[in-house]
C-alpha positions as CSV (number, residue, x, y, z in Angstrom):
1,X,0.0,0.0,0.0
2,X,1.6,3.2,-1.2
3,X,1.5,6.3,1.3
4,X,-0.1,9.8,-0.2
5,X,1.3,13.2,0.6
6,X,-0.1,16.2,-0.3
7,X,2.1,19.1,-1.8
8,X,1.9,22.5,-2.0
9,X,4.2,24.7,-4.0
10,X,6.8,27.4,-2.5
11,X,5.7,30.9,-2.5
12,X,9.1,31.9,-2.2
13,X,12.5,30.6,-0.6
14,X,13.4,33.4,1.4
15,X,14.5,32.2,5.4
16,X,11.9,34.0,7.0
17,X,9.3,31.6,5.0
18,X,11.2,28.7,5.1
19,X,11.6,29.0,9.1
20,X,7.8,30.0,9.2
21,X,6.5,27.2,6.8
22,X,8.6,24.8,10.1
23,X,7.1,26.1,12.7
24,X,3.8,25.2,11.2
25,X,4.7,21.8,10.9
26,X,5.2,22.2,7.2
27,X,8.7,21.1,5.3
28,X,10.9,22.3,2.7
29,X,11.0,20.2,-0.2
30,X,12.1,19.9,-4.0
31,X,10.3,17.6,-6.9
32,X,12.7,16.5,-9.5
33,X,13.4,14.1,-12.0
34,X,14.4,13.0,-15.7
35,X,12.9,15.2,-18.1
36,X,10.9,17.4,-15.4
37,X,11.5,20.8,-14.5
38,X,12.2,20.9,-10.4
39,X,9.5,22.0,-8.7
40,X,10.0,23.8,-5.2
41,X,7.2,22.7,-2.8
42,X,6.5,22.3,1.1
43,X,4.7,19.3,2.6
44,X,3.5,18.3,6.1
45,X,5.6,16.4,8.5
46,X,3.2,14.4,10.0
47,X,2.5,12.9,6.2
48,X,6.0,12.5,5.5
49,X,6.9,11.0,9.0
50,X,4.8,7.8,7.6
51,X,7.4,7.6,4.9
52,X,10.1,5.8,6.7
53,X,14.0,6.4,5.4
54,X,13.3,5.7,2.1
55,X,10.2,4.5,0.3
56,X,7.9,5.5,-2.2
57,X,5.0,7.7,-2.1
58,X,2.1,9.2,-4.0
59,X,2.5,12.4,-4.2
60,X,-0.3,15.2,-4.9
61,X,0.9,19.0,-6.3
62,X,-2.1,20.9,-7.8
63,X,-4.4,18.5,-8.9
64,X,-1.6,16.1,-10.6
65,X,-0.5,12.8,-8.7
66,X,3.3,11.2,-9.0
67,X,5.3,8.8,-8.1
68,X,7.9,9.6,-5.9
69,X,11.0,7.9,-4.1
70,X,12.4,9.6,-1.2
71,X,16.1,10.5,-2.9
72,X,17.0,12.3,0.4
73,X,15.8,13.7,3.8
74,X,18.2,16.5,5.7
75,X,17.9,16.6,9.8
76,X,18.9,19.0,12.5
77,X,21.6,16.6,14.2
78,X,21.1,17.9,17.6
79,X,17.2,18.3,17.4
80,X,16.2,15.9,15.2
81,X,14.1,17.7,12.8
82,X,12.9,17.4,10.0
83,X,14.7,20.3,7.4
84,X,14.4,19.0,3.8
85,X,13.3,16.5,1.3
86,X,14.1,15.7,-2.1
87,X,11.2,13.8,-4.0
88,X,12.7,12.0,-7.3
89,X,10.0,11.3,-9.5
90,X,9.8,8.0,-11.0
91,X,8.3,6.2,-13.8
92,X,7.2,2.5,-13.2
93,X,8.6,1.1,-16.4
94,X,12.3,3.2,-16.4
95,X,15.3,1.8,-14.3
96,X,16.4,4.5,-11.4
97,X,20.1,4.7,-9.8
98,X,19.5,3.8,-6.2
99,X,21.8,3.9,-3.1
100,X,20.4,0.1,-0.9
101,X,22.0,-0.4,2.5
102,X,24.0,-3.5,3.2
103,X,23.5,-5.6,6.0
104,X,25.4,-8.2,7.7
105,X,24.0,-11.5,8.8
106,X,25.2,-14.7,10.8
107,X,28.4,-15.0,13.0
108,X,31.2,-14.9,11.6
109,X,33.7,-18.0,13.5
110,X,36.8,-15.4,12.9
111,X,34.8,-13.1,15.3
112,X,34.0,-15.7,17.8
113,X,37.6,-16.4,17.8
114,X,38.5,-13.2,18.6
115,X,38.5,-11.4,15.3
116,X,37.2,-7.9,14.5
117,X,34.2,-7.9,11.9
118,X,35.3,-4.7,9.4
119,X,32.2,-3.6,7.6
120,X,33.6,-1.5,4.5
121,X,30.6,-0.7,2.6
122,X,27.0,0.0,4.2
123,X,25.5,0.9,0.6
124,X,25.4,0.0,-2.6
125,X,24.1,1.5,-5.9
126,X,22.2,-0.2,-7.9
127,X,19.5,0.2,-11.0
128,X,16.1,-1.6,-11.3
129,X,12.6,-1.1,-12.1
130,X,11.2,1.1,-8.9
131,X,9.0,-1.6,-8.0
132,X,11.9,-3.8,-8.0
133,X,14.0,-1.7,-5.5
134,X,14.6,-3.9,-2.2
135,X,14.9,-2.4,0.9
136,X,18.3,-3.5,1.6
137,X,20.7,-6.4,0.3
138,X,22.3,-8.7,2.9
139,X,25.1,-10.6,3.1
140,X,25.6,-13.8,5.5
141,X,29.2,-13.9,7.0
142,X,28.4,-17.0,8.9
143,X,31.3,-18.7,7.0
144,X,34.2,-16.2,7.4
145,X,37.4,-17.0,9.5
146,X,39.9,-14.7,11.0
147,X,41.4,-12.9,7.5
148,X,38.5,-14.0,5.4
149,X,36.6,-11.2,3.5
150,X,33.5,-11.3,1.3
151,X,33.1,-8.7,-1.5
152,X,29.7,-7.9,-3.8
153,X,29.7,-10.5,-6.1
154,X,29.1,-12.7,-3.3
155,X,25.2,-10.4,-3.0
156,X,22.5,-12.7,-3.8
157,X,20.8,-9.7,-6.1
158,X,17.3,-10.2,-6.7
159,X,15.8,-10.8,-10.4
160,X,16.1,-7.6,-12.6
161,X,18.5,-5.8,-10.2
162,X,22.5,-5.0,-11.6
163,X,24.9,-4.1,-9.4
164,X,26.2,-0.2,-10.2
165,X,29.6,-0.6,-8.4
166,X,32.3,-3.0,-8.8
167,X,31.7,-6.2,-7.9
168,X,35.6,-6.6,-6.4
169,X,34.7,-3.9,-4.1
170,X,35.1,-5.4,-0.2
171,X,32.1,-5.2,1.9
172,X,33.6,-7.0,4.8
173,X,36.5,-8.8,6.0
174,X,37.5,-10.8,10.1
175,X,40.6,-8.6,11.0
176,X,42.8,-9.7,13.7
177,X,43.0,-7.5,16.8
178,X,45.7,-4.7,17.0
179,X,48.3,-5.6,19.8
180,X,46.7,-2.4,21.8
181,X,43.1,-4.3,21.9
182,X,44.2,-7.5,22.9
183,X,46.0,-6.2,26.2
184,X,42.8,-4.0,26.6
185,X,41.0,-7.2,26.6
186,X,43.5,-9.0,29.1
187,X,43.2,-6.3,31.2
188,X,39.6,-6.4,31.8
189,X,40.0,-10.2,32.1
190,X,42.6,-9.6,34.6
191,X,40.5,-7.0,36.4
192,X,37.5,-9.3,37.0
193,X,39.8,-12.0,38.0
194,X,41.1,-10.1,41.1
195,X,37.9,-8.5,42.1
C-alpha cells in the first residue's frame, strides 16, 4: 500500500518563510526528476513522517499525482528535525540509480575467535525497475574465518537488479586484533579475575 502526501508549492524561498513554513509543521521540499522541470514545494511532516528512510509515495501537487521515491531527507543533528526533502520522480517502467543499505548477517567463527568484523561498505548503488527496489541487500558472513573477507559478487541480487559498483569492491573482512586491543581485553580479564 503506497503512502499519499499532499504538496503545496513554495511561494518563495526566502529564510523567513522557510523557518515560518517549520514552525507550522510544514517542510521544505524539492520535486525532480528525468525530463521534469524541479518543482519547489512544502509538505507536512506528520504525512512524510509515515514515509520511513526511504520508500515511495504518492504524491499530490495541484491536482496532478506522482510517483515519488524519497532520494534524500536532511535533519537538524542535535534536534532531530525534519529540514528538507528531495522527492525523485519515477516512472514504473524506467530503471532509477538507487543507493540500498548493506546488511550483515550470521556469525562470523573469525569473530567468535576473537576477530574484529570490518564492515567497508554500508551501501550500494544499484538500477532496477522502482518496483523492484529492495529495501536493503544482505550478506551472511556466517562462514568467514579470522582474514577472510567477502566482497559484492558474493550479494544474492534479486531478479532484474544490476549491481552499479564494482563487484571486487570489499564489503567485509574478520581482521585480527591490534596488539593495543588485545591487552585492553586481558586487562579487563585480569580486572575481574582479582575483584
Amino acid at each position: 500500500m503506497s503512502v499519499a502526501i499532499t504538496a503545496e508549492k513554495r511561494e518563495r524561498t526566502t529564510q523567513g518563510y522557510i523557518n515560518r513554513l517549520r514552525r507550522e509543521g510544514r517542510i521544505p521540499a524539492v520535486l525532480y526528476g528525468k525530463d521534469f522541470s524541479p518543482e519547489l514545494i512544502h509538505v507536512a511532516e506528520s504525512e512524510v513522517r509515515k514515509l520511513g528512510a526511504r520508500g515511495f509515495a504518492d504524491l499530490r501537487l495541484e491536482g496532478k499525482a506522482y510517483r515519488v521515491m524519497v532520494r534524500d531527507i536532511q535533519r537538524d543533528p542535535v534536534k532531530d528535525r525534519l529540514l528538507h526533502i528531495d522527492f525523485f520522480k519515477v516512472e514504473k517502467n524506467r530503471p532509477i540509480d538507487a543507493e540500498v543499505p548493506l546488511v550483515l548477517t550470521g556469525e562470523a567463527p573469525g569473530a567468535k575467535a576473537g576477530g574484529i568484523v570490518e564492515q567497508h561498505l554500508r551501501t550500494v548503488e544499484v538500477r532496477t525497475l522502482p518496483d523492484r527496489l529492495p529495501q536493503e541487500l544482505t550478506l551472511d558472513i556466517s562462514g568467514l574465518e579470522m582474514g577472510d573477507s567477502l566482497s559484492l559478487n558474493h550479494l544474492h541480487l534479486p531478479e532484474g537488479v544490476e549491481l552499479l559498483a564494482d563487484p571486487e569492491a570489499v564489503v567485509v573482512s574478520i581482521v585480527p586484533p591490534q596488539a593495543g586491543e588485545v591487552s585492553q581485553e586481558a586487562e579487563e580479564e585480569n580486572e575481574k579475575e582479582n575483584e
